[in-house]
Structure formats: C-alpha cells, structure tokens
C-alpha positions in Angstrom: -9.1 1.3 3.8 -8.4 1.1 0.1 -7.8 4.7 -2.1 -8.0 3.9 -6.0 -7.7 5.8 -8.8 -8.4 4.8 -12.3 -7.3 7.1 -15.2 -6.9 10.2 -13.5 -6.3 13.2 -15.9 -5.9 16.5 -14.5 -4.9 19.9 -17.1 -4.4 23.2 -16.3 -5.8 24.7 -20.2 -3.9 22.7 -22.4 -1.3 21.7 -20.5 -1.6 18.3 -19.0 -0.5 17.9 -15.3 -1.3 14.5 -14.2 -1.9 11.1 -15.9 -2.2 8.4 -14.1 -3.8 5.0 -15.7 -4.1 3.2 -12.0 -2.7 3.4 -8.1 -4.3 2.0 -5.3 -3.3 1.9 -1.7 -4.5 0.6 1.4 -3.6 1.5 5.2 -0.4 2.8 6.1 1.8 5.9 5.6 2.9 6.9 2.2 5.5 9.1 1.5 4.8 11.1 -2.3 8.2 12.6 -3.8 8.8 14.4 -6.6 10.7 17.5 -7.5 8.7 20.9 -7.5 6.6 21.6 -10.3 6.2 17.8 -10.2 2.5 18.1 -9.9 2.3 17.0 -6.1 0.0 19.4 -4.6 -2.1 19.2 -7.6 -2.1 15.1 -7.2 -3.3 15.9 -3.1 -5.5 18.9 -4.1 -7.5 16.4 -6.4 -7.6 13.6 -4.0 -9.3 15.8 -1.5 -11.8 16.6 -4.2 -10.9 20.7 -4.9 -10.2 20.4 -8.4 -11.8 19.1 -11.3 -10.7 16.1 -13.3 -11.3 13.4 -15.5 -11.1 9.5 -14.2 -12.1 7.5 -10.8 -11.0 8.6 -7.0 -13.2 5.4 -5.1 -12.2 5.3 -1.2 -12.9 1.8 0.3 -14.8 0.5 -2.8 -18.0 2.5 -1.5 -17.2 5.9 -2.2 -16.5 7.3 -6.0 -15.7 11.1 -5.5 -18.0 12.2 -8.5 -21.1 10.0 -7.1 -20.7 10.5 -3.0 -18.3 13.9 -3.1 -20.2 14.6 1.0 -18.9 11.0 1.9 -15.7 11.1 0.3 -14.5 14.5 1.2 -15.9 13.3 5.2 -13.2 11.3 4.9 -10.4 13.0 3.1 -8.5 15.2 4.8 -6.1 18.0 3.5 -3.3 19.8 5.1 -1.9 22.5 2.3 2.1 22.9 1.7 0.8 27.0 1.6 -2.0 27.5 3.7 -4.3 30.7 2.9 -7.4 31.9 5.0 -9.3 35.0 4.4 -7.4 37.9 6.4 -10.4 38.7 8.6 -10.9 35.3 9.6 -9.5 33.5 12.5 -7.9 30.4 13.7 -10.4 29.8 16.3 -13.3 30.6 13.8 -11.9 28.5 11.4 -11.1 25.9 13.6 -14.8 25.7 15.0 -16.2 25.3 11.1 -14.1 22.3 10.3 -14.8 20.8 13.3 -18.3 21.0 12.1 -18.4 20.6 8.7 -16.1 17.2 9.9 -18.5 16.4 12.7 -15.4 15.8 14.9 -16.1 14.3 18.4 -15.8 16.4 21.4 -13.1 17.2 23.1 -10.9 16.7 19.8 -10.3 20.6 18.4 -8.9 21.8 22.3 -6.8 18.6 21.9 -5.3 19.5 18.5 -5.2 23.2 19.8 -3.2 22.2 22.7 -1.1 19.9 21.0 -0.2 22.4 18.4 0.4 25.4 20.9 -2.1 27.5 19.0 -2.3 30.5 21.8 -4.0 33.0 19.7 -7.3 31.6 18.6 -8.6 35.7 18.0 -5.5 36.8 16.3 -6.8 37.6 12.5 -4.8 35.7 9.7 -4.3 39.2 9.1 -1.9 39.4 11.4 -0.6 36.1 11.8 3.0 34.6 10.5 3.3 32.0 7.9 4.3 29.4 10.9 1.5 30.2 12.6 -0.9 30.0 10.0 0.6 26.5 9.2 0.2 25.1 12.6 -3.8 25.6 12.3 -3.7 24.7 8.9 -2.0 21.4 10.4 -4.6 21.2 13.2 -7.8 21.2 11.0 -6.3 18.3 8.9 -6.5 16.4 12.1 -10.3 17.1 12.7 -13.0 14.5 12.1 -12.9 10.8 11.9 -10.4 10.8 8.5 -9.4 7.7 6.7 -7.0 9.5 4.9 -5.2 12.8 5.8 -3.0 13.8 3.1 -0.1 16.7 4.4 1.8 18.7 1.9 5.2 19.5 2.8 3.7 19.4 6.8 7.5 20.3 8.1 8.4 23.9 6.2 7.8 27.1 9.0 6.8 24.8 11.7 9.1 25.1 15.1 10.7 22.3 16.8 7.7 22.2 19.0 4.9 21.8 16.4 7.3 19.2 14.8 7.5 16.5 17.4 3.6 17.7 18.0 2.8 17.3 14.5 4.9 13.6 14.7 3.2 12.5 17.7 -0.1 12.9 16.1 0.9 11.1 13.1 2.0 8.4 15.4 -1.5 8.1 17.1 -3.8 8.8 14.7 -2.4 6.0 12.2 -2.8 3.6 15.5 -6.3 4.1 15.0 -5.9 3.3 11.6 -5.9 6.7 10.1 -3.9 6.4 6.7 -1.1 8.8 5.4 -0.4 10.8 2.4 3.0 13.3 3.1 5.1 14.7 1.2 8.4 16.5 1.9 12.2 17.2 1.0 12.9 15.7 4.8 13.4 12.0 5.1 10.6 11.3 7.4 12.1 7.8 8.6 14.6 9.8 10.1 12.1 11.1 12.6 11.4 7.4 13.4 8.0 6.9 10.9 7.3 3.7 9.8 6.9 4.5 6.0 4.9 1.9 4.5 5.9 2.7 0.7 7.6 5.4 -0.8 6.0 6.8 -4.6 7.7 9.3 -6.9 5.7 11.6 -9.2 7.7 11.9 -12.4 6.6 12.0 -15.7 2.6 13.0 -15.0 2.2 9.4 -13.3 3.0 7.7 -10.0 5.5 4.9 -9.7 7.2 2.9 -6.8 10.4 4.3 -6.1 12.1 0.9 -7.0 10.7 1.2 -10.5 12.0 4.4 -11.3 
C-alpha cells in the first residue's frame, strides 16, 4: 500500500489551509500531530475525498482520487474527531448503509457491533450521547476491506471499554495489513501501538517529527 500526495492545496475562501508539495507513505500506523486549528481534520477530511482541493491523492499508484473517486473512497476509510448523523437516523440504519456502500463481508458489522458494545442499534441519534454516537462512528470506519482507515482523535468520549475494543481492532486489522492514519493528544505507544512514523502538521505542510 502506498498513499501519495503531490501538491495538495486546500483553502477555505481566501484563506489557505493546507500546502503540501509531496508525502507519501506506505503500510503501517501513522500517528498525525499538530495543535488544533492545525488543519488535521481538514488534512483527513481531504484524504477521504469530502472536500475539494487542488493537487494529487494516488493510493497504490492505481488509484488518483479525481480520476477513480468510487475506487479510492472503497478504500479509504474515515472515522471523524466529531461525528454528526441526521437526528432521525439510526446506528443500526447507518451501520447497514456503510456496510453496503463498503461491500463489507458477512459477518463483519455484528462483529464490530459486538466489539464496540453498541446495544442500541434503534435508539435515534436524536437521542443518543456524544460517546455513543462516537463508538458507531468508530465502528463504520472498520467496515469494508480498507487499505487505509484514517481516525480523528478516536480516544475523546469513548469509555474504557470501547478503548481497549477500539485498540484491539487496530491491532488486528493492521495484521491484515490495514494501514493507519490517527491522530490524538494521547501518546498512543503508551497503549502498546507499534507507531511506524510520527508527522507533525505545522506550518500548512507535513514534516517528520525529527525535522521540525
């Protein structure tokens, strides 16, 4: 699995967010930092392909978001710091239109549902809290056959539960070769994660955390 980006510019208006002249990883886990306003969940929200911008996202030399944007969002998966679903809606209804839309295998959405301890499948968003909005949110970036599942501050209004869950997933899903985008305030080697390479979004552009 390789991720590239080429010139990535990304503006809200005038205001420019995100430069980035080149970045490419391949497999592993990848922790993003960068204070808040930085620009991170803009950087993941682009990645996934749900905002415009101007440049080159390619995943695995094949697939160039702007050319293959069904292929490369199949792949691409995106767990949101905030999650927000339509009040009416819920978890069990969302849960069964990712699993298509991702054409997930069987057996995989009870699995994450399970894992998760998402009991209330018919509860409207409505009337859900922000934890348990978070742990579906977390359980529908696990659907599919993803190369790269990108989670945005995965560990805020999650219980200790869902947190070793959420772990344990991470654990067996990059076995199967599943790469990692996270980002977070928490060290995540302290929860025993082998971090292949730590980034640091300053500045509008991506560096290695030894070259800042």
């Amino acid at each position: 699995m390789t991720l590239r980006i080429r010139d990535l510019h990304q503006r809200y208006g005038d205001l420019e967010i995100l430069s980035i002249a080149s970045w490419e990883i391949g497999e592993g886990i990848f922790w993003i930092q960068g204070e808040n306003g930085a620009g991170k969940s803009t950087l993941f929200r682009t990645i996934a392909g749900m905002l415009p911008y101007t440049g080159s996202l390619v995943l695995d030399g094949l697939y160039d978001l702007k050319k293959h944007p069904v292929d490369f969002r199949l792949r691409i998966n995106l767990g949101e710091a905030e999650p927000l679903y339509p009040s009416f809606l819920t978890p069990g209804d969302l849960i069964s239109f990712v699993a298509e839309a991702k054409k997930s295998p069987a057996g995989q959405s009870e699995m994450l549902i399970d894992a998760l301890g998402i009991n209330y499948l018919q509860t409207p968003f409505g009337s859900c809290s922000s934890g348990m909005v978070k742990k579906v949110s977390l359980a529908v970036s696990f659907l599919g056959k993803p190369s790269v599942i990108i989670l945005d501050e995965p560990l805020i209004t999650i219980d200790r539960e869902a947190r070793a869950a959420l772990f344990a997933l991470i654990r067996e899903y990059r076995a199967d070769g599943a790469t990692f985008l996270l980002s977070s305030h928490e060290a995540f080697r302290d929860e025993g994660l082998d971090v292949t390479e730590t980034f640091v979004l300053k500045n509008k552009t991506l560096s290695a955390v030894w070259d800042v």
